[in-house]
N, C-alpha and C positions, 0 to 999 in steps of 0.2 A: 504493500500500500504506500500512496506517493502522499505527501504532503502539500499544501493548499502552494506553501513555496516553492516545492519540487516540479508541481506543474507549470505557474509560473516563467519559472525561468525556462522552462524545456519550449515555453511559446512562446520567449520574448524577442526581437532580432538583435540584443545587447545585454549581458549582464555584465555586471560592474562588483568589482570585487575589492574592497578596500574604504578607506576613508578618503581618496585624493580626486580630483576632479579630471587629472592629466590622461586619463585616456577616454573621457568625453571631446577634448578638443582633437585629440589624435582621431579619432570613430569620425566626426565633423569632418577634421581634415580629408580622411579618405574618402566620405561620400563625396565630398565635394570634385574630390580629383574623377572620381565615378562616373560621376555624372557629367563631368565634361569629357572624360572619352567617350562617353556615350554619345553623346554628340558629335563628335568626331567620326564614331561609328555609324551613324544615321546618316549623316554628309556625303564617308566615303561609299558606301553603299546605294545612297541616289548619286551621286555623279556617275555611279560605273554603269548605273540604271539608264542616266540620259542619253550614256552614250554609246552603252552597247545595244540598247532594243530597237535604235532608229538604223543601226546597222545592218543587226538581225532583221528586221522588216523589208528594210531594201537587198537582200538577200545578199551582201558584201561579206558575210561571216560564216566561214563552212563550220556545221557540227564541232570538229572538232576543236577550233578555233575558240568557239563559244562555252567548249567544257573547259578550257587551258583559260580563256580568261574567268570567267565563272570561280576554278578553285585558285587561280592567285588571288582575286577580290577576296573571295573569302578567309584566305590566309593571312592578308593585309589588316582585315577588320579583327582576325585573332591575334596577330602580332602586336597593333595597338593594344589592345586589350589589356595583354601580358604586360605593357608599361605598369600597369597599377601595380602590379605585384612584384618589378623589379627597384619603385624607390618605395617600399614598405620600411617602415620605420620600430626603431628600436621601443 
């Protein structure tokens, strides 16, 4: 049997462990950086959108052109990504 606190924390998206405030501004910090790749993310993926479906339409992109560009976009939006978790802080 789980405790009223044991659930709690098992549904919250932060617990905090201590008397000190200094990993509320760090949590802040990283959403903040979050959410701007994500936007970054949203950007690079309609630009490759503007320009690769008007291609694709006008039939200038063979198959398999369109899978090669397809999984580098996609690697590009995961590559950003991973920035978040290369300046993680102490």
């Amino acid at each position: 049997p789980a405790t009223a606190a044991d659930v709690s924390q098992a549904a919250a998206d932060a617990v905090f462990q201590g008397d000190r405030l200094g990993p509320v501004v760090a949590l802040l910090d990283v959403a903040r950086r979050a959410a701007r790749l994500t936007r970054q993310n949203l950007a690079l993926a309609l630009a490759y959108n503007a320009l690769a479906v008007p291609l694709a339409i006008a039939g200038l992109v063979t198959p398999l052109m369109a899978a090669v560009a397809m999984s580098s976009s996609s690697l590009a939006v995961m590559a950003n990504a991973l920035r978040l978790a290369g300046k993680a802080r102490p």
